[in-house]
N, C-alpha and C positions, 0 to 999 in steps of 0.2 A: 504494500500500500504506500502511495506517494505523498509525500507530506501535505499536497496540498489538497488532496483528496481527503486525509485526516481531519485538516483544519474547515473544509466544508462541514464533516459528519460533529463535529466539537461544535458551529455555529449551530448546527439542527439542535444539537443539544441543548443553546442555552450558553454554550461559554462565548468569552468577551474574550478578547484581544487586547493586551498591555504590554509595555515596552520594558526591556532588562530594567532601565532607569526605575521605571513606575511599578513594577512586579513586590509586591506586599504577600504573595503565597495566598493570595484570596480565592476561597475554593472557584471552581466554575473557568479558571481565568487560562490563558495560554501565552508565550510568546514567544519567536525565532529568536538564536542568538549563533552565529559563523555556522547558517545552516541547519542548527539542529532546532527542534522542536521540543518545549518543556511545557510541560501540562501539571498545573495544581488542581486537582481532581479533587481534593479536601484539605483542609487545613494540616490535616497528619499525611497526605497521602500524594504524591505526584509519578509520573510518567516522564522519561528522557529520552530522543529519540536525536540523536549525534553521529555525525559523521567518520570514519574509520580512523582520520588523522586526530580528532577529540578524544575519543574515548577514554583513550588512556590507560589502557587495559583493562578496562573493567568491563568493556562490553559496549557495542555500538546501543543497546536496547536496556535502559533502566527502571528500576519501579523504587522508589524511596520513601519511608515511612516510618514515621515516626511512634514512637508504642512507652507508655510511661517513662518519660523525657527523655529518653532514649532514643540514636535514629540507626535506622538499619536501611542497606541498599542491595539490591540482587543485581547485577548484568549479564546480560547474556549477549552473544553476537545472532543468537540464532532467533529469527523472530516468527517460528513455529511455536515459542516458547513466551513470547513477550503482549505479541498483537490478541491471542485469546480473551488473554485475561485483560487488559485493558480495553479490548470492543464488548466484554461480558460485563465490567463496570460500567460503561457509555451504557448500555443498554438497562443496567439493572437487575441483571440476572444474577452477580456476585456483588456483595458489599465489602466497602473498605476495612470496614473492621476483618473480615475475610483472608481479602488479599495481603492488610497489615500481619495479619498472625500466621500467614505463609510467608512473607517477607523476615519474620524477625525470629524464625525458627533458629 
């Protein structure tokens, strides 16, 4: 899926568009930064979607989450493994408390 394809299926949803500058971690909200795509899904809860030379080893495909002030982060390069779970949250079918307590295993 192509980021801009993602960022249509985020407006269907209800998210807004803010800049690195203005990004507060406000649920619902999104913004591009050198390419990648980062999505506050909830206040404890976001999506990272970075290009090969970003990553950083940690994985082109992020889920980060925060769980009694604690934050934990999964990557993966494989996004057989990443786009599931974040179009099962867009949709409703998985909640963030969910995906947090599969993130901070």
């Amino acid at each position: 899926m192509k980021n801009q394809e993602l960022i249509r299926h985020l407006k269907a949803k209800g998210y807004r568009r803010v800049t690195l500058e203005t990004d507060s971690r406000e649920p619902k909200t999104y913004y591009t930064y050198r390419r990648g795509l980062h999505i506050n899904a909830t206040e404890t809860l976001s999506f990272h979607i970075v290009p090969p030379s970003q990553s950083l080893g940690l994985g082109r495909f992020a889920i980060c989450a925060t769980k009694d002030g604690a934050g934990f982060q999964t990557g993966t390069d494989c996004p057989g493994v990443f786009f599931p779970r974040l179009l099962s949250f867009l949709k409703g079918e998985t909640s963030a408390e969910k995906i947090t307590e599969d993130v901070a295993l």
